[in-house]
N, C-alpha and C positions, 0 to 999 in steps of 0.2 A: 230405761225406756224399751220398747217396741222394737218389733226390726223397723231400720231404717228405710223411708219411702226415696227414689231416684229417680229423677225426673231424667230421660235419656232424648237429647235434642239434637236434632243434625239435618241435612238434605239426607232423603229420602231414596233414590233411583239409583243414585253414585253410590250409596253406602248400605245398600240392603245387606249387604254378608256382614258386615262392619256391627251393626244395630242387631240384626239377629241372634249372633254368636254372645254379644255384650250382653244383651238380655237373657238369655240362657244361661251362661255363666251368673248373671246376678238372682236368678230365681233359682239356681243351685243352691247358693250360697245366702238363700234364704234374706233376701232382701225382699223388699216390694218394687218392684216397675213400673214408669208412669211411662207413656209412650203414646202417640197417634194412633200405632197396629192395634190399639184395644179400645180405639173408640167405635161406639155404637156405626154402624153405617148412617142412620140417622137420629142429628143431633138436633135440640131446641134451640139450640144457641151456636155460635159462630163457633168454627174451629179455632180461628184466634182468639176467642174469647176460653173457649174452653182450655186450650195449650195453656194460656198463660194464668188462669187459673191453677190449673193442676200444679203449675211451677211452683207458684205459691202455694200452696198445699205440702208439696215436697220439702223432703227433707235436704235433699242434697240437687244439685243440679249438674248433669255430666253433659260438657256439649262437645261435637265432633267437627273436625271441619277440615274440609279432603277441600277441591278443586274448584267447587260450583257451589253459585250463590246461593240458588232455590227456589222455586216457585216464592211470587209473589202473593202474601195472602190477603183473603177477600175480606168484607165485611158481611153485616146478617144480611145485607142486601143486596149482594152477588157483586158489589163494586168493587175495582180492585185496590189496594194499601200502596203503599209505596217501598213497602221493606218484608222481606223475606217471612214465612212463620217463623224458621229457625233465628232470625235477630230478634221476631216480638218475644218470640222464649227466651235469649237473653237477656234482653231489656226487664223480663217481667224480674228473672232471677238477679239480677243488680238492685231493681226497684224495693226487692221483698227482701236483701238484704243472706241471700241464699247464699253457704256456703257453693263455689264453682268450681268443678274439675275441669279446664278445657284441654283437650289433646290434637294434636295434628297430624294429619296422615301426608305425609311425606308425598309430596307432588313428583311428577316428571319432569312437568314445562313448567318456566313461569307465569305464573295467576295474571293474567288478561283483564277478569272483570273488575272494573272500578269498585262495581259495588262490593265485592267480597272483599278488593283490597281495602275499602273505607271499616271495615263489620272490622276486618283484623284489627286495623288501626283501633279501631276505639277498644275491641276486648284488652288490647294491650296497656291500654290507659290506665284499667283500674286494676287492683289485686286479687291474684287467682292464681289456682295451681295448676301449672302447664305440664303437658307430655309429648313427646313427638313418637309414634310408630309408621315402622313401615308397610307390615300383613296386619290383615287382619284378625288372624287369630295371637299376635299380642296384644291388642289391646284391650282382653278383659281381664289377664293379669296386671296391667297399670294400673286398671282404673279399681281392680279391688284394692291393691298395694295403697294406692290414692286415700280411698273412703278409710281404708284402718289406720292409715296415718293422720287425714283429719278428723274423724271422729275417735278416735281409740277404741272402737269397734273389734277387738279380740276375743268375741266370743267364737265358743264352739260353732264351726258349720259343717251338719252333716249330707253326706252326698246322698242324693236320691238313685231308689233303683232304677227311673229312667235313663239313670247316665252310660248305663251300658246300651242303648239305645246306640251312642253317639259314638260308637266303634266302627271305624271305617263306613263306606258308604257314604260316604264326601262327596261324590260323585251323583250319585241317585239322588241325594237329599236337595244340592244345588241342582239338578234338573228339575226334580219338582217345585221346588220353592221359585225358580226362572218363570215355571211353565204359567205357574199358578198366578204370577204379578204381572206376567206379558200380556193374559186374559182376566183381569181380576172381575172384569166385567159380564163375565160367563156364567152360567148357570151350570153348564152341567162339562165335565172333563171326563176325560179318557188315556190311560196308561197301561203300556204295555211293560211285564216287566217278566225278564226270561233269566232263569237260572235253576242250579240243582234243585231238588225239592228239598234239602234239606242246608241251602245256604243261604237260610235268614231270610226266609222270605216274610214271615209275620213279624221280625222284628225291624224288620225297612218299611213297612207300613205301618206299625207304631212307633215309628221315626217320625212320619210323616205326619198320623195323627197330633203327636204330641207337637208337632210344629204348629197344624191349623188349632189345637187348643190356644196357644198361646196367643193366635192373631183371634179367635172368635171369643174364648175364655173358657176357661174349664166347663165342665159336661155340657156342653152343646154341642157338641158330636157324636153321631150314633154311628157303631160300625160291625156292618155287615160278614160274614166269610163263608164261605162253600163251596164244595168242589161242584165244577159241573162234569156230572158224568149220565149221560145216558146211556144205560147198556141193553140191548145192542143198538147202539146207532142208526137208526133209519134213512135219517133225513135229516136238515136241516129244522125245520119248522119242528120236530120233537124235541131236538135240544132247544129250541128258544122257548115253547113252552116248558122242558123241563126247567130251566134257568128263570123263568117267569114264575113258576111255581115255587121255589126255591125260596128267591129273592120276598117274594109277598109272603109266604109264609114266617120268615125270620124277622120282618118287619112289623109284621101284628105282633107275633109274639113277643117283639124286644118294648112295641108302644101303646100297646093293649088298645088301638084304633084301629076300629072296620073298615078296610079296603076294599070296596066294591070293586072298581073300575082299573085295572092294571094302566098305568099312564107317568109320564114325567110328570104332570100337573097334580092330580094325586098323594104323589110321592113326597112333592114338594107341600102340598095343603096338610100334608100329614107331620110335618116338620113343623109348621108352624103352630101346629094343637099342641105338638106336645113340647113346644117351646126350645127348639133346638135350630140350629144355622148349619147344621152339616153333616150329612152322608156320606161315608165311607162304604165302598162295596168292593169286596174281595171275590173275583171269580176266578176259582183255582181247576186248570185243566190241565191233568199228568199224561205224561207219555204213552200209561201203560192203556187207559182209555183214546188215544190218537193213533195207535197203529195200526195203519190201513185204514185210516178213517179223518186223515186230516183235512180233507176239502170238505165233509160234512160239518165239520165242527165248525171248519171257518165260515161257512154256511149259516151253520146255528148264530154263530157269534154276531154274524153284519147283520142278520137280521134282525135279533135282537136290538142291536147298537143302533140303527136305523129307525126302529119304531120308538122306541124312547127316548130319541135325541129330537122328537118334535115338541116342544116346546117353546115360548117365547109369551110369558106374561111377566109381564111389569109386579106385580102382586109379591111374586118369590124372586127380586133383584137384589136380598140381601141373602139366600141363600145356594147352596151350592152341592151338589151330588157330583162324586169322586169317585170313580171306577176304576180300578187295578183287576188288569186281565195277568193272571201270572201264567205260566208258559213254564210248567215245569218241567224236566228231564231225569228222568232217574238213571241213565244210561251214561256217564260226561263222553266215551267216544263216538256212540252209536247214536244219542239222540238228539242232541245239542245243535250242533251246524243247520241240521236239516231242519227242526221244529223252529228255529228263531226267523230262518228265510222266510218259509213258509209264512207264519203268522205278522211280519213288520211290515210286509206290502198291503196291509188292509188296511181301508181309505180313514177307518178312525182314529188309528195308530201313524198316521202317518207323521212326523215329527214328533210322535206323541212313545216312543221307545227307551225305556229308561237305558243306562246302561248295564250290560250284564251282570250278575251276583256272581261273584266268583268265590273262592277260596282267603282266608287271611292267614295270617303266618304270626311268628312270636315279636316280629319286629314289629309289626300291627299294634297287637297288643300293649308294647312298650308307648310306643307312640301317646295310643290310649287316655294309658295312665300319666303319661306326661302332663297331656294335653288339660288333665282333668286335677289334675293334685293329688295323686292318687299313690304317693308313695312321698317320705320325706328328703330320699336320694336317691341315688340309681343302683347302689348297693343292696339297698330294700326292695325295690321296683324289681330287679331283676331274682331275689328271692322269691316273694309272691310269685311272679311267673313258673320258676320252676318248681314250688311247689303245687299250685295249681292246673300248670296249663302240660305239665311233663305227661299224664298218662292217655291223651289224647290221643285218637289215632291221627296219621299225618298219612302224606303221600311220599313217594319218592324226593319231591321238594318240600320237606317239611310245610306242607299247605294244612290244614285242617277246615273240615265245614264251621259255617258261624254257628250253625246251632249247637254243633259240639261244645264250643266254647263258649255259649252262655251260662249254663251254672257255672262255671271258673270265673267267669264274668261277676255273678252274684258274691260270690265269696268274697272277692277281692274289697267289692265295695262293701260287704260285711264286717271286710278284717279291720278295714279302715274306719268304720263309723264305729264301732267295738273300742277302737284302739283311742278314737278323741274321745270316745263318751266316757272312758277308765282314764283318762289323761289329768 
């Protein structure tokens, strides 16, 4: 058969890193995902109706169960059920006779609610294959160990080149992934994000992308990049027109649609022609254009960020425009301190500051590939590295930038899909 389709069931708010990471790992590994994060914002039919549909659908059913019961779900007619979505999705997967993975995330306190403690009580009634973890990032080693033990699913699975994506920047990725579920309700966001010019900064925003793919679905995201440089700096009103110009220009030409009217509204009516949920806009301003010039640019930038953050129609509630201000430094002792102060006290950036891109190291890298199955031991793991990652330049801490180590990055997942595909 097919790859195998996996229905992934749980509370939602308690276990976002938990569901994220599980899903990624299973679309590595080339499975199929059924999940809520990919249903339509609007649906013809009940979420309950749709969850337990797709249950039955799937091939496999994995459910997760940490501390909390879950939101109780509604019907088509906004009334509310008496049991959790995450119980109608077991119920459906018993009723439909679904093979069931269920795993438990290792509590602090003891379970309080009646109701989760009655959902255990019955999961434990019927037959199914349990797991207990305690982080998160074990449990999409269980749960694949799981599926190939009950399906006998030993096929080849090859790693995708986005997995070097998922190299450090743990930090960055759960800030925006936070940022993005605290406001899901938002139209339009704003991120600042400060580091050398040359440590990843395009690869932590296709970090990023590749995460909203995952929750809107492949190619509905369109994304933007450009440096904003006016030279010489006048004013502020010339960089936000320069940046206005920029921006509209790369947007015709990625959507072949005429933009009259520079506007959030626009921008967003422009999304919806060409059939997409989401903007990406990359605004890159280096050092070497800020010196002596940083209260113009911050200038340029609010007023930009001010005239385009007026919006509020109803019409574009399912879509969403993502702006990454990056705040490069080409300098790490001279330009750094002073460019991140400067620019984090601006009122659109305010909690809105990723954390800094810094440097990573070979332990990094090990990590990595741990994380990822990226060697069969550590005796191989640590080959690979020194022969790929040994002619890099370092620092006096053996630090190196990430962009250095993305082609060593590609290889490795090279040597490894080369080595299953000859296997």
């Amino acid at each position: 058969m097919g790859a195998y389709s996996i229905y992934i069931s749980s509370t939602y708010r308690d276990l976002i890193e938990d569901r994220n990471l599980l899903r990624l790992r299973l679309d590595q590994a080339q499975y199929i995902t059924v999940c809520m994060e990919k249903y339509p914002p609007a649906l013809s039919q009940s979420i309950k109706d749709k969850c337990q549909k797709d249950v039955a659908d799937a091939d496999i059913y994995v459910g997760i169960i940490g501390d909390k019961y879950g939101s109780l779900a509604m019907d088509e007619n906004g009334n509310q059920l008496p049991l959790s979505y995450t119980e109608y999705e077991y119920d459906a997967a018993v009723m439909n006779k679904k093979k069931r993975l269920i795993f438990f995330k290792a509590v602090k306190e003891p379970i309080a609610d009646e109701r989760l403690l009655k959902f255990i009580s019955k999961i434990k009634t019927t037959p199914f294959f349990t797991g207990v973890f305690d982080d998160y990032k074990d449990l999409p080693g269980l749960v694949l160990a799981a599926v190939v033990a009950e399906t006998g699913d030993f096929k080849k699975k090859f790693i995708p080149g986005e997995t070097k994506l998922l190299c450090d920047r743990v930090e960055q990725a759960r800030f925006f992934t936070n940022s993005i579920m605290q406001n899901v309700h938002h139209h339009i966001y704003f991120f600042m994000v400060c580091g050398h010019k040359y440590n990843g900064h395009s690869m932590m925003v296709n970090r990023c992308i590749y995460s909203i793919r995952n929750q809107f679905g492949n190619n509905e995201t369109l994304d933007i990049r450009f440096m904003a440089n006016s030279n010489p700096p006048s004013d502020g009103e010339k960089i936000k027109q320069d940046i206005k110009n920029k921006l509209l220009s790369q947007l015709q030409s990625k959507t072949n649609e005429v933009i009259t009217v520079f506007s959030a509204d626009s921008f967003f009516d422009c999304l919806n022609k060409v059939n997409k949920n989401c903007l990406v806009i990359s605004i890159i301003i280096q050092s070497t254009f800020l010196k002596n010039h940083i209260d113009v640019y911050k200038e340029g930038i609010q007023k930009f960020y001010t005239e385009f953050s007026q919006v509020d129609n109803p019409l574009y509630r399912n879509k969403k425009i993502i702006f990454f201000t990056h705040v490069q430094y080409n300098d790490e002792t001279a330009d750094k301190d002073v460019m991140i102060k400067d620019f984090e006290n601006m009122p659109h950036f305010e909690n809105k500051k990723m954390p800094v891109l810094e440097k990573i190291n070979d332990d990094i890298i090990v990590e990595w590939m741990l994380e990822n199955n990226l060697g069969e031991n550590q005796f191989e793991i640590d080959n690979q590295v020194k022969e790929h990652f040994s002619t890099i330049e370092r620092d006096m801490n053996q630090e190196y930038f990430m962009d250095n180590a993305a082609e060593a990055m590609e290889k490795i997942i090279d040597h490894y899909n080369t080595k299953k595909f000859n296997s």
